[in-house]
N, C-alpha and C positions, 0 to 999 in steps of 0.2 A: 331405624332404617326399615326392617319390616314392616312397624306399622304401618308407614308410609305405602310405603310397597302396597298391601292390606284394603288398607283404605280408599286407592286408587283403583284396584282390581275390583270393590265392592261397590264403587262409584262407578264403574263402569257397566258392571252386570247389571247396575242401578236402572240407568238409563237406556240401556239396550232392551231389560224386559220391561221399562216403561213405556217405552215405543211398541212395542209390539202388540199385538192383538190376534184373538184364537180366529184360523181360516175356514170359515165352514163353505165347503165344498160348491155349494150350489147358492140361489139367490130365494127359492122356493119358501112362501109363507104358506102356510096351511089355515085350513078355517076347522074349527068344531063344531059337529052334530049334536044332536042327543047322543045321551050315554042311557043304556038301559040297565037298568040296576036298582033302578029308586034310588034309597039315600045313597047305597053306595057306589051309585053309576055318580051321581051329584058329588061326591067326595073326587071322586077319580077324575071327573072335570074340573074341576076347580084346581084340582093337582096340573093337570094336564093344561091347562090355560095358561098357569102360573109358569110352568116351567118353559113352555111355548114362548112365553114373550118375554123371558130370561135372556133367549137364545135369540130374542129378535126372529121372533116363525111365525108369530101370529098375525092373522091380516083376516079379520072378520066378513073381509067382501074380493077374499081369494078363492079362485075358481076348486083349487085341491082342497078337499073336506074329510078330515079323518072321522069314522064310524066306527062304533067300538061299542062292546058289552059287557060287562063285569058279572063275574060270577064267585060267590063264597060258598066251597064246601065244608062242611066240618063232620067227622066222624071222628068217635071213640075208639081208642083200641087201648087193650090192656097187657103193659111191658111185660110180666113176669108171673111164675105161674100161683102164687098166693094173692093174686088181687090186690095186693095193698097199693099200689100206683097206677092210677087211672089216668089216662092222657087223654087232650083229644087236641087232632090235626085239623088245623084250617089251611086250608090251601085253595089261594085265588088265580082266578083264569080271566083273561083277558082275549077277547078276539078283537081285533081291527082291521081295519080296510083303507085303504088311502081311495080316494073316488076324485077322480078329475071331470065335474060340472059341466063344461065346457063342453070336450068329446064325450061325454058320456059313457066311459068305461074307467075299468079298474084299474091302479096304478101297481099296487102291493096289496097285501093282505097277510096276515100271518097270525099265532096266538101264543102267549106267553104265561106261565102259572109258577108259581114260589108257592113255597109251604109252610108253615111252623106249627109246632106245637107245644101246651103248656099242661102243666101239673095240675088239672082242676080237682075241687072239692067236691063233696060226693052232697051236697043238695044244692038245690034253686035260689035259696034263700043268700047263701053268699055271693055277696058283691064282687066280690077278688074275680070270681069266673065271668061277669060281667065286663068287668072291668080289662080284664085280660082280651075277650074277646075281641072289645072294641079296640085296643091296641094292637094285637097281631091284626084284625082288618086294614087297620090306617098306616101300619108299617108297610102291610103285602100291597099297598094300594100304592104307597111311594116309591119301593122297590122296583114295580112295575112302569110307573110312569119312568122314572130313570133309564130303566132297559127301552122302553116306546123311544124315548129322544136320542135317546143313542142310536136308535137302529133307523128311526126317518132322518137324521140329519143327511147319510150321505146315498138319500134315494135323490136317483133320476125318473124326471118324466116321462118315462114312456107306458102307456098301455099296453097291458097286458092281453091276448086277444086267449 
């Protein structure tokens, strides 16, 4: 008799969250600019596109154009005071700007930065630091697009003066 029961209630949560679909606030597609960064402004677009028309945002011939610039810092510091553990922090910064075509002024603008850092090896010659680097970039570079889509979904249009 429970299962019954069970089965009917999980039939029902079935078709209720079948129906339904996520309500994003506004109707607003956005277009993308250049990214300045070189490869990794090209990485954070291709992110950034990707996730755009995930959400159904993108519209290549919409007046609102996000503008943005990517930046990788990385320094050294050393944890403890015998040197034996070298670190170094990357930490990527993002600026963008929402720009409505149209009127000709700004919509939002804001910047965002994440950090990590890894256990490197103490020459050039190992790959692992290589290897590492390119991974916390392409991590700090999704993390960032994530927080971007999150925080333009529930902008309204108005210029900012």
């Amino acid at each position: 008799m429970y299962k019954i029961k069970l089965l009917i209630l999980l039939l029902i949560s079935t078709l209720l969250l079948s129906c339904s679909k996520p309500h994003i606030a506004n109707n607003i597609r956005f277009d993308v600019a250049y990214i300045g960064g070189e490869y990794d402004g090209l990485v954070f677009k291709n992110y950034l596109i990707g996730h755009l028309k995930s959400f159904n945002l993108f519209d290549s011939e919409s007046t609102f154009e996000i503008r943005s610039n990517i930046i990788h810092d990385i320094n050294v510091y050393i944890t403890n005071i015998d040197n034996t553990s070298d670190r170094e922090n990357i930490t990527t910064t993002i600026n963008y700007v929402i720009y409505d075509k149209v009127k000709d002024c700004l919509i939002y603008s804001d910047d965002y930065s994440v950090s990590q850092f890894y256990i490197y090896a103490s020459s050039d010659k190992y790959l692992s630091n290589r290897n590492a680097i390119k991974k916390i970039k392409n991590d700090n570079t999704f993390i960032l697009v994530q927080k971007l889509i999150n925080e333009i979904i529930g902008i309204e249009p108005s210029c900012n003066e």
